[in-house]
N, C-alpha and C positions, 0 to 999 in steps of 0.2 A: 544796747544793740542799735544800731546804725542802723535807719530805716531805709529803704532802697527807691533811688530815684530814676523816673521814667529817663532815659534817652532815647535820643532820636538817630540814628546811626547816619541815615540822609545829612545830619548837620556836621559829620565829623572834617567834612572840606572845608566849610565857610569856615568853622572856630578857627584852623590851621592858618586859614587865610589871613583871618583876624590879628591871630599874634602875632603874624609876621607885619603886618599892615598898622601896630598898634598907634596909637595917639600918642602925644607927648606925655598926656595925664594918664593913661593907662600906662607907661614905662616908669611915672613916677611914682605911682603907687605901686606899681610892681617890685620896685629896687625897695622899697618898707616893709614889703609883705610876704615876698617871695623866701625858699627855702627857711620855712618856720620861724622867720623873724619876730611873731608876734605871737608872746607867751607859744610857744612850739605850736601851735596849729597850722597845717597844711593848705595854704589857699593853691587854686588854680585858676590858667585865664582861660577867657572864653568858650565857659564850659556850656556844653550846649544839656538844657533839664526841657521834657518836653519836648514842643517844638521851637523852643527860644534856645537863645545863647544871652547868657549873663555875661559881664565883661571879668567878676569874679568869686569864685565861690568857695566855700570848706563845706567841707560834707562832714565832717566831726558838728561842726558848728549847726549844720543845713543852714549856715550866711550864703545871701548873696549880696556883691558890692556892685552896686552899679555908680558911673561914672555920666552924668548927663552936659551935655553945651547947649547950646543959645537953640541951635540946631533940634532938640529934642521938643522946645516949647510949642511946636504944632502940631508934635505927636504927642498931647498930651492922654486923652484918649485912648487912643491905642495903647501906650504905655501904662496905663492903670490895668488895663484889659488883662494884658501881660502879667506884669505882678499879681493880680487874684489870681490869673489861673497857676502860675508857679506857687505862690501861697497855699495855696488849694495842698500841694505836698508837704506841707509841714514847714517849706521854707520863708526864713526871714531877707527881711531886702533893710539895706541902709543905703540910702545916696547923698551923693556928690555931685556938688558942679561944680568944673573944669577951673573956675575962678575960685575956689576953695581951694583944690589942688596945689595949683599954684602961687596961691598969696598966703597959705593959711596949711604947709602939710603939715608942721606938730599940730597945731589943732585938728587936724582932719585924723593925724594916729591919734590922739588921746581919746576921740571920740570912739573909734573903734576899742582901743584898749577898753574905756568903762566900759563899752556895749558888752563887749568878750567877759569882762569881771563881770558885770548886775546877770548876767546868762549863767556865769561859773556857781553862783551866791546861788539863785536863784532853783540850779540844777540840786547841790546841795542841801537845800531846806528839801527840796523835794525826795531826793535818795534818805534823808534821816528821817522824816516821813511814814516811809514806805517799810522801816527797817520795824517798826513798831506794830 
């Protein structure tokens, strides 16, 4: 069962804003990921958990994907801030920078793919486990 995460209803404009407003690297990893491309899991963008907005998340998974640029490196602080308190729900973060994205997307899907399989394995040993 699918554990239930906080939103913030106040964020349902900015995320909207978002997808329309997206980055070059959030459209490319979105044309990878979008409509259950990746082993069928369901990602969405700019979903707003708490009071953040992830750029993208599965809730089957509780992944969030964030996407960082040059631009992020003096918010590094605040952005850890962020991630514990989102963490705090049970959710996982994997990042990206924008020059990954773009020099490096099969490496960027393959990384995601193992991450998606060591979770699938992992989820597994633990459901046979529990059967005992």
């Amino acid at each position: 069962m699918l554990k239930k995460t906080y939103y913030n209803p106040k964020l349902k404009a900015l995320s909207r804003r978002l997808r329309r407003e997206g980055t070059l690297s959030e459209v490319l990893i979105w044309m990878q990921i979008k409509g259950r491309q990746v082993k069928v899991y369901k990602f969405t963008r700019q979903k707003p958990i708490g009071n953040y907005i992830v750029d993208f998340y599965c809730s089957r998974l509780r992944l969030a994907i964030e996407i960082d640029s040059i631009s992020h490196e003096n918010k590094f602080k605040g952005d850890k801030i962020r991630q514990r308190e989102i963490e705090k729900q049970g959710i996982k973060f994997l990042g990206f920078y924008v020059s990954d994205i773009k020099n490096n997307m099969e490496g960027v899907m393959a990384f995601i793919r193992d991450w998606i399989e060591r979770e699938e394995s992992r989820d597994n040993v633990l459901i046979t486990f529990n059967r005992f």
